[in-house]
C-alpha positions in Angstrom: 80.1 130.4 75.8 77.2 128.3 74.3 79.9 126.4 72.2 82.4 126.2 75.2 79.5 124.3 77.1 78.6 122.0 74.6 82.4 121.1 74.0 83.1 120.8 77.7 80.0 118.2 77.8 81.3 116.3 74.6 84.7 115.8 76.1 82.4 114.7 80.0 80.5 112.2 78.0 83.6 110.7 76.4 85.3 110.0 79.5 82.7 108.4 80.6 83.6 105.5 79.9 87.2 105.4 81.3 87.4 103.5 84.9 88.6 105.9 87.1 90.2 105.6 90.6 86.3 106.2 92.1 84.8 103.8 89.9 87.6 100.7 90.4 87.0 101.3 94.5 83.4 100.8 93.8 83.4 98.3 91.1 86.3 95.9 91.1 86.2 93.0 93.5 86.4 89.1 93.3 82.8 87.5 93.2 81.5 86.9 96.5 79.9 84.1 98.4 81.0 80.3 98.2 79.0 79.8 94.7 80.9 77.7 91.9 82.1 80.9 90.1 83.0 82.5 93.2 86.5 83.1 94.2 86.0 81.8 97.3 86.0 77.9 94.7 88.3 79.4 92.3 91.5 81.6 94.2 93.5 77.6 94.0 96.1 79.1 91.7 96.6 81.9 94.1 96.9 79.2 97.1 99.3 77.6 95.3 101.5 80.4 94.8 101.4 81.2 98.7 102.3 77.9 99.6 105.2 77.4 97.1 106.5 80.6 99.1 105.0 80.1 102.4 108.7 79.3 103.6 109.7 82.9 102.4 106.9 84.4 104.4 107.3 82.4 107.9 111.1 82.9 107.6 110.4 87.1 107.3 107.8 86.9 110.1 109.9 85.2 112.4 112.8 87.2 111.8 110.8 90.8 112.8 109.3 89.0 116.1 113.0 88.1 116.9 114.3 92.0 116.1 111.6 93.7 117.6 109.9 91.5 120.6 106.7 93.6 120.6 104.0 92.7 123.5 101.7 93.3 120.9 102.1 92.5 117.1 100.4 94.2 114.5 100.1 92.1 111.0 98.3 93.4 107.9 97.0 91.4 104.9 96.6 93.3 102.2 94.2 92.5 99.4 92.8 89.7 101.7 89.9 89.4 99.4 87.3 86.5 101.0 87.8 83.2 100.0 89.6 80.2 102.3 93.3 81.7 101.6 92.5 84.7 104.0 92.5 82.8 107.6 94.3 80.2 106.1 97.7 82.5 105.8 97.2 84.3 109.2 96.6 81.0 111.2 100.1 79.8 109.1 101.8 83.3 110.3 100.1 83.4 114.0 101.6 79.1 114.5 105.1 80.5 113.2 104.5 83.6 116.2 103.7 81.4 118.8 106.5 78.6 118.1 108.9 81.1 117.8 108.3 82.2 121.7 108.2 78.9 122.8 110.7 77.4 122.0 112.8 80.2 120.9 112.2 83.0 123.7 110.6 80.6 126.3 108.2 83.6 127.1 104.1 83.8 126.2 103.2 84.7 122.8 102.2 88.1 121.9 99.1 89.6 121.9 98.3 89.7 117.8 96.2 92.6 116.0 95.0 91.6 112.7 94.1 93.6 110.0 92.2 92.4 106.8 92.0 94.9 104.1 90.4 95.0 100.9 88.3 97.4 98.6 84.9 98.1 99.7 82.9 96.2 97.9 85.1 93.1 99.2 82.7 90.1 100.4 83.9 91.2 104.1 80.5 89.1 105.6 82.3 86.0 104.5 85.4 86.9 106.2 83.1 87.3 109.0 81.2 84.2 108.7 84.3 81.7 108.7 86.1 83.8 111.9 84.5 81.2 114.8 85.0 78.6 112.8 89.1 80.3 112.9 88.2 80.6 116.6 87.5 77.1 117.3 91.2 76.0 115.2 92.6 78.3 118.1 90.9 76.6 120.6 91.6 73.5 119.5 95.0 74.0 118.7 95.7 76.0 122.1 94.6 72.8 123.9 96.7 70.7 122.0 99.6 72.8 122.2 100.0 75.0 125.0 97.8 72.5 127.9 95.2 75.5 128.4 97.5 78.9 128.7 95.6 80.4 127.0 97.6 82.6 124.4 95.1 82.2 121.4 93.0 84.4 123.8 95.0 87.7 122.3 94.1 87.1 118.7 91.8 90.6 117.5 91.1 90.5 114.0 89.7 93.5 112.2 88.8 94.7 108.3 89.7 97.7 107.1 87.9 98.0 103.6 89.4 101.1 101.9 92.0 101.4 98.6 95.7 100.4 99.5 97.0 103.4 97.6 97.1 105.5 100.1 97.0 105.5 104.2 95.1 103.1 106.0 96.3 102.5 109.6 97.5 104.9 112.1 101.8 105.8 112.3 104.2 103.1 113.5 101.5 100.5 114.4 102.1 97.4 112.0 105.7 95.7 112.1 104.4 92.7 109.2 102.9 92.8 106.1 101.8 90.5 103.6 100.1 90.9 100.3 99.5 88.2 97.7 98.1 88.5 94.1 97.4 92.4 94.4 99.6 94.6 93.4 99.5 94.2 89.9 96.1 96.1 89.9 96.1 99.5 89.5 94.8 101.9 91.1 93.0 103.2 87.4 93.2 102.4 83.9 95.4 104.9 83.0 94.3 108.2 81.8 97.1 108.6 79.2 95.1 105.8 77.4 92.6 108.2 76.0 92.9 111.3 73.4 91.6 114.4 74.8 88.5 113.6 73.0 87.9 110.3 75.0 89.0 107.9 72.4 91.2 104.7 73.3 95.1 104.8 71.7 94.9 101.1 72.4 91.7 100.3 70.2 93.2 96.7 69.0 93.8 95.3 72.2 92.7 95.4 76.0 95.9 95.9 77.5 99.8 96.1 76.2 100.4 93.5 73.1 102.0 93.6 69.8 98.8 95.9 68.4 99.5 98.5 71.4 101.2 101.5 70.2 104.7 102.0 71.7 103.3 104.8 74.2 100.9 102.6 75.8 103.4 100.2 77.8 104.9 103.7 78.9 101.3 105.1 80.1 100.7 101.7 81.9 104.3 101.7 83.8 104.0 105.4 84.6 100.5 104.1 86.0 102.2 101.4 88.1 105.1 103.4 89.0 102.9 105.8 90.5 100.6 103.4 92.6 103.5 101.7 93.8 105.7 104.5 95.2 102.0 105.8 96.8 102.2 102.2 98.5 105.4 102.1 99.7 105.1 105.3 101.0 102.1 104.9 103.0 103.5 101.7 104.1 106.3 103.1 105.4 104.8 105.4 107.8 102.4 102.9 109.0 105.6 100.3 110.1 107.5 100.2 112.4 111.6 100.4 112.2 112.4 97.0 111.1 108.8 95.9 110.2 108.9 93.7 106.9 106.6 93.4 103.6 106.6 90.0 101.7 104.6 91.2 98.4 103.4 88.6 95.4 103.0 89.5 92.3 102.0 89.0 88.7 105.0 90.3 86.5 106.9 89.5 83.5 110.2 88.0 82.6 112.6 90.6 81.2 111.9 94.2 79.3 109.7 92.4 76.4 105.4 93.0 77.0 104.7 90.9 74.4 105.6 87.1 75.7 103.6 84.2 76.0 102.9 85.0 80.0 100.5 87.1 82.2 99.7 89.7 79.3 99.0 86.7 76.5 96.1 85.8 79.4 95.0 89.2 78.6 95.5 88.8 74.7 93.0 85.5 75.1 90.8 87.4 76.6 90.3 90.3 74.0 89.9 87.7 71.1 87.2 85.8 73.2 85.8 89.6 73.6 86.3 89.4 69.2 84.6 86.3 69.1 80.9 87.6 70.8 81.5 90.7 68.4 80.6 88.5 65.3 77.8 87.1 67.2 76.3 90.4 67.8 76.8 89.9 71.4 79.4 92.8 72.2 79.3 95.7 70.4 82.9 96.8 68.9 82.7 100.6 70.5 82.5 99.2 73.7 85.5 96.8 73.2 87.8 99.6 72.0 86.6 101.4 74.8 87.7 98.5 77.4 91.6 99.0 79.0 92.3 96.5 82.1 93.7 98.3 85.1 96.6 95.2 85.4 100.2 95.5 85.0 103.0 92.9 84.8 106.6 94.8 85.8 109.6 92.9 85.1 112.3 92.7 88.0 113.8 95.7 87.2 110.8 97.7 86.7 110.2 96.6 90.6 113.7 97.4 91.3 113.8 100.6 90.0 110.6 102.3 91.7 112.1 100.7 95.2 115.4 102.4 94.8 113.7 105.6 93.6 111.3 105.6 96.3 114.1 105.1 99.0 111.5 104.1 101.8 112.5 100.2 102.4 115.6 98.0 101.7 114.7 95.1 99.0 116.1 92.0 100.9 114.7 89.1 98.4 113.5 89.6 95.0 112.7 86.1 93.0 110.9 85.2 89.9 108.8 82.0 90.0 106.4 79.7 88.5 103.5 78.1 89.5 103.1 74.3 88.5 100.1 73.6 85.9 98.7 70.6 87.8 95.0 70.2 87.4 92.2 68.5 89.2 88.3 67.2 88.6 88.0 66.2 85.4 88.8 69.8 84.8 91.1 71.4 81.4 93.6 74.0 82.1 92.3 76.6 80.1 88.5 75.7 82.1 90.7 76.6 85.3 92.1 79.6 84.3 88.7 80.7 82.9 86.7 80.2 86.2 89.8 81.6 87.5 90.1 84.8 85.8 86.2 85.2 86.0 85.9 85.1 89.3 88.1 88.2 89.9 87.4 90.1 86.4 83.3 89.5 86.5 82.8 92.7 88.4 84.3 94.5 85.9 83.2 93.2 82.9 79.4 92.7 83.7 79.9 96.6 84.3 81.3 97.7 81.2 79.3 95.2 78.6 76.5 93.9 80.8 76.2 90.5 82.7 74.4 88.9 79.4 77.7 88.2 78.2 79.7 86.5 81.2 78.7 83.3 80.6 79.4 82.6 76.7 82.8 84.9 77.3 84.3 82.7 79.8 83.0 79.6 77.9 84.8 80.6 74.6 87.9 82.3 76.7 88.9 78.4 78.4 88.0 76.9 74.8 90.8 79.5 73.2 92.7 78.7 76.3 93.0 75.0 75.8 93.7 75.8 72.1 96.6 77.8 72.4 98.0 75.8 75.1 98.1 72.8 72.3 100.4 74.8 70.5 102.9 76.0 73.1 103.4 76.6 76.5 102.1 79.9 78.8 104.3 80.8 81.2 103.0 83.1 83.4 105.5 84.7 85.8 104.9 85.6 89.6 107.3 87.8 91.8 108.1 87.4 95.7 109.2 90.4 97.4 110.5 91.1 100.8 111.1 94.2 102.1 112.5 96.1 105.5 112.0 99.1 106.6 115.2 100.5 108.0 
């Protein structure tokens, strides 16, 4: 019994150090507030991406108001985080509403319920803080537009912090949703990363690269496949018949892992981790102890886990890029860097300590810049547009 215990302990203290479903809800979250490494300053790649779609997404919401002419309207972002994108998509989506009765319907515009959802530990307050400023723009633009009627009056915006895997809102009450730059997070680092003593498979690299063994890109889409189908599911029961999703996400061109896209980011990133190793300022156990919970499907990884999970019709399905254009004086690889720390900081300072964030990010946009010199990244973002039959 005595040697039962003490194994049971060994095997608790080695998984220790895997991020867990629990630990991601109360860990991960892009850095708060409107400080220079906040994402708030830094989510410019993201708005990019929403805009070179943005015709995708008004297209889809005016083509469920049309089907389903509800008195009241229920829209859901998902993974709204808290920087300027969050309003600034909803006030896009609410102008394409209210048009659309105009001068389409020649009839009021709905009353709108908003839902903002994010993880818990989601910089909700800022949300909060920038809604009468959102307010005012209604105001404003409800003079302007409508000569006083009044429609911006039915506008009720809500958060509802809480994981996305899984129910959130009650049966049959959303008929849009939208969800940018999110689902390529996992719900976990996947437990099939670890031996049943604890130990990493994937010791030479932080997530699926030429290192990885060949089980590890199957542990990370059985991951994926999992969270997504949970998604859909709950998704399903939560919109109405004919309510649409328009998803964005990271991904991958084709079946190959190893490319010079989303997952060399991720390569980058490991070596920078390398690089503090020699200067004593990461220890090696805790870098081969470090998995990202991120994964980059290809289209027919997507494809597949729609069909199989029979919930919603895929109506689009397209593969883009986002242009490289830079601004203030700034590098690319100094972008990407204050990019990718303002959503991976969290996760980071929590597994090596917040000493580090600084030098890592330095040396990442420095290897960044480097490898850019010698050839192109192409990192690959899906749209996604589904109905619910």
């Amino acid at each position: 019994t005595t040697q039962l215990s003490a194994k049971l302990e060994e095997i608790k203290l080695s998984y220790s150090s895997i991020i867990t479903t629990m630990d991601v809800e109360k860990v991960f979250h892009m850095t708060g507030g409107v400080g220079e490494t906040s994402y708030s300053r830094n989510s410019s790649l993201q708005k990019k991406a929403s805009e070179m779609v943005k015709h995708i997404t008004l297209e889809t919401v005016e083509e469920v108001y049309l089907a389903t002419k509800p008195k009241s309207i229920g829209i859901a972002d998902l993974g709204c985080s808290s920087g300027p994108n969050t309003l600034s998509n909803i006030k896009d989506i609410l102008d394409k509403i209210e048009g659309t009765s105009r001068n389409k319907l020649k009839q009021s515009a709905p009353e709108f319920q908003v839902f903002l959802n994010d993880l818990p530990t989601n910089d909700f307050n800022a949300i909060f803080q920038a809604l009468p400023e959102f307010h005012q723009w209604l105001k404003q633009k409800d003079g302007s537009d409508h000569e006083n009627k009044g429609t911006n009056s039915n506008i009720y915006v809500a958060a509802y912090p809480g994981s996305f895997y899984g129910r959130l809102f009650p049966d049959h009450c959303l008929h849009f949703i939208y969800s940018s730059y999110s689902l390529h997070w996992l719900s976990k680092v996947p437990r099939g990363l670890y031996d049943e003593q604890g130990n990493s498979l994937n010791k030479n690299s932080i997530y699926i690269s030429e290192n990885s063994p060949c089980e590890v890109s199957k542990v990370y889409f059985d991951q994926f496949k999992e969270d997504l189908s949970l998604f859909l599911q709950s998704r399903s029961d939560e919109l109405v018949s004919g309510g649409k999703m328009v998803l964005i996400l990271l991904g991958r061109e084709g079946f190959n892992h190893v490319d010079r896209g989303n997952a060399f980011f991720w390569k980058i990133l490991y070596q920078a981790l390398t690089n503090l190793i020699s200067k004593g300022e990461v220890e090696k156990e805790k870098l081969d102890s470090y998995e990202v919970h991120f994964y980059a499907p290809c289209k027919e990884e997507i494809e597949e886990v729609a069909r199989e999970n029979g919930c919603f019709e895929v109506e689009r399905l397209e593969m883009f890029e986002i242009e490289k254009t830079i601004g203030n004086g700034m590098s690319y690889g100094t972008m990407v860097a204050m990019t990718v720390r303002s959503i991976q900081e969290s996760m980071l300072a929590h597994h090596f300590g917040e000493a580090i964030i600084e030098g890592l990010f330095k040396e990442y946009g420095r290897l960044v810049d480097e490898e850019m010199a010698k050839e192109e990244i192409r990192p690959i973002t899906f749209l996604l547009v589904l109905r619910k039959p």
